[in-house]
Structures are given as structure tokens and as C-alpha cells.
C-alpha positions in Angstrom: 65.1 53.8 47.0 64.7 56.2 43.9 66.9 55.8 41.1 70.3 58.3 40.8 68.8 60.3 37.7 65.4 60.6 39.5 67.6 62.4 42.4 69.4 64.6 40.3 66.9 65.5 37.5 63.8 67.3 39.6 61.9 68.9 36.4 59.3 67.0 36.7 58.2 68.0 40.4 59.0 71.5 39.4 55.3 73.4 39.7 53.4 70.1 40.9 51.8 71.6 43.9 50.5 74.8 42.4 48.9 72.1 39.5 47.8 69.8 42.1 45.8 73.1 43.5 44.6 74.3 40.1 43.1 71.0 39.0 41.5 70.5 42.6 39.7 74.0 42.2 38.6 73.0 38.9 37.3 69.8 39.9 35.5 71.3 42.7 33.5 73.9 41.3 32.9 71.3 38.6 31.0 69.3 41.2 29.5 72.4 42.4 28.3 73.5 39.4 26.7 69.5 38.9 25.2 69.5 42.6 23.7 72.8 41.9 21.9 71.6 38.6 20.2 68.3 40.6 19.1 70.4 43.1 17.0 73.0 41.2 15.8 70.6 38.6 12.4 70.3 38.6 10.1 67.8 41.1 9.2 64.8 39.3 5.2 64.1 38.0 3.1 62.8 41.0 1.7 59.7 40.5 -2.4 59.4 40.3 -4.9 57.1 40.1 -8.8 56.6 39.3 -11.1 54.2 40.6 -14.9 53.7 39.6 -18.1 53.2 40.9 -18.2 49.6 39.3 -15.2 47.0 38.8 -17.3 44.7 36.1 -20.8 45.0 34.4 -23.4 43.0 32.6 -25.1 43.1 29.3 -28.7 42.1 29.3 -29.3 39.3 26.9 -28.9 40.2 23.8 -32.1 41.2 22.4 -32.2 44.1 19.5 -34.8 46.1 20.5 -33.1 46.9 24.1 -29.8 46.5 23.2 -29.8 50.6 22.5 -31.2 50.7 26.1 -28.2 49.7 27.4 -26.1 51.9 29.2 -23.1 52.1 31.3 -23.4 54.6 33.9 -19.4 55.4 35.3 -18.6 57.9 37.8 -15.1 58.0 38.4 -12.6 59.3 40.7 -9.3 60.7 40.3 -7.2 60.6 43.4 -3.7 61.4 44.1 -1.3 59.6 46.4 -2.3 60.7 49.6 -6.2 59.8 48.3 -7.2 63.5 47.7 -8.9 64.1 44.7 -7.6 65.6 41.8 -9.6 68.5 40.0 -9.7 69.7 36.4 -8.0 66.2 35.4 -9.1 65.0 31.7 -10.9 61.9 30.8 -10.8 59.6 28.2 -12.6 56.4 27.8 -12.8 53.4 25.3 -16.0 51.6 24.9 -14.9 47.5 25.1 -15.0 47.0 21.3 -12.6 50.3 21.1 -14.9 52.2 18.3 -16.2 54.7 20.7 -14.8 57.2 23.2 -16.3 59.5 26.2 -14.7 62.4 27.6 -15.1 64.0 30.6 -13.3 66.4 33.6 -13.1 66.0 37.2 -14.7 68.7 39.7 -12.7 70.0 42.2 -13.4 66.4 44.4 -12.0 64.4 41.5 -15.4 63.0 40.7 -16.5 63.2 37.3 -19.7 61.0 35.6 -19.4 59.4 31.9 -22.1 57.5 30.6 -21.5 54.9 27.9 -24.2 54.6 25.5 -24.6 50.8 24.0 -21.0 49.7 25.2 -20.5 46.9 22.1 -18.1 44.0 23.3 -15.4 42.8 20.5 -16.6 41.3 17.9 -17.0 37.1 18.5 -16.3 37.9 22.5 -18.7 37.6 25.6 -16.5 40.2 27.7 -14.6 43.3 27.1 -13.0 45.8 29.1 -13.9 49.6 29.1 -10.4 51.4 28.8 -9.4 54.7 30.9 -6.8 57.4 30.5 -6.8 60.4 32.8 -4.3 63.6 32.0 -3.2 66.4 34.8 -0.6 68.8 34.7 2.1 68.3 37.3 0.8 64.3 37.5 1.6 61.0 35.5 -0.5 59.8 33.2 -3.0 57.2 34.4 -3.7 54.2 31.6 -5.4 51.0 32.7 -6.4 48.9 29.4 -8.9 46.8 31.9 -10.6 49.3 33.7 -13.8 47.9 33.9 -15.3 44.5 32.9 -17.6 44.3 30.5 -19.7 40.8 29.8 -22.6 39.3 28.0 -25.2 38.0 31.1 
């Protein structure tokens, strides 16, 4: 039962269908206007990955007249997630004691061969890892920290 002034006072539903039908217009091309800004927003980075000839490597023992002989041969590959290989991608990599870095790009198979010159573990360490980081347009960034191992034989 609705109360006696409610009956004979109707102001307040004076107009409320026209309102209802304004504010449902605006709240649909509101949610338009938000569907149609997911759908042409741009595809998300593609994942990638690189992979090397190599998961560890050995130092001969340390002796000082071949320790400048030493080095670490990489080739690497760049693939993407359906294992196709990424061209043109960028390269960097960290020796194991981080004070020097190789560059290199990818041919158009995603292959691409660094060579480390005297790869120097961490000072007071008998292993180190070589560190990666490969760049595309249009793909994540690839990091791995432990790339390769790196030891004293």
C-alpha cells in the first residue's frame, strides 16, 4: 500500500520515463564508445626467446700465458613462440664478471654468432654466468641473468 500523499502528489513521476530513456542512451553509447577503444587498441608484444649452442662452459686451468687464448664461441638463436626465428633482433651480452659486453644481430633465421674473448669469472668465484638481452620491435624483451654457465675446470 502507498502512502495517501504519495497518491495524491505525483511530481515526482512526472517526466520519469523520458529520463529513464535519456540516461539509458547515455549509458549505452558510453559502453560503446569503451568497447570500441579495447577493440582497436593495439596487439600486445609477442613473447620471444633465445637459446644457445652451449648451456655451461669450462675454463682451462688457470695458467697466464693461455688464459688470453680463451674463448667462448656462442651462437645464438632468437625464436619466437611458434619456434620461428626472429630476424634483425639485437644482442647484448655480459661476460660472467659483468666488465665486458658483445653485441650482435640476428639473420633472417634468428641465428647470430658472438664470440667472447677471455670471459673473466667474478672476482674470488669458480663459476659465473654469461648474461643475455635480446631487443625486437613488436616482441618482449628477452633477459636471462644465467644464460650460460661459466666455470673454472
Amino acid at each position: 500500500m502507498l502512502p495517501g500523499k504519495l497518491k495524491e502528489n505525483e511530481a515526482g513521476t512526472v517526466g520519469l520515463p523520458i529520463r529513464i530513456v535519456v540516461l539509458s542512451i547515455i549509458g549505452f553509447t558510453g559502453f560503446y564508445a569503451i568497447l570500441s577503444a579495447l577493440g582497436s587498441a593495439p596487439a600486445p608484444p609477442e613473447p620471444m626467446y633465445a637459446s644457445a649452442n652451449i648451456s655451461s662452459f669450462s675454463l682451462p686451468s688457470p695458467e697466464p700465458e693461455r688464459a688470453e687464448e680463451t674463448n667462448l664461441n656462442l651462437l645464438v638463436k632468437v625464436l619466437d613462440r611458434n619456434n620461428q626465428g626472429i630476424g634483425e633482433a639485437n644482442l647484448i651480452v655480459w661476460s660472467p664478471d659483468r666488465k665486458k659486453a658483445y653485441s650482435g644481430i640476428t639473420d633472417s633465421n634468428g641465428n647470430a654468432t658472438l664470440i667472447i674473448l677471455s670471459p673473466g669469472l667474478p672476482a674470488g668465484k669458480s663459476e659465473g654466468y654469461v648474461a643475455i638481452k635480446v631487443m625486437r620491435t613488436g616482441y618482449r624483451d628477452f633477459d636471462e641473468e644465467y644464460f650460460i654457465k661459466v666455470k673454472k675446470s
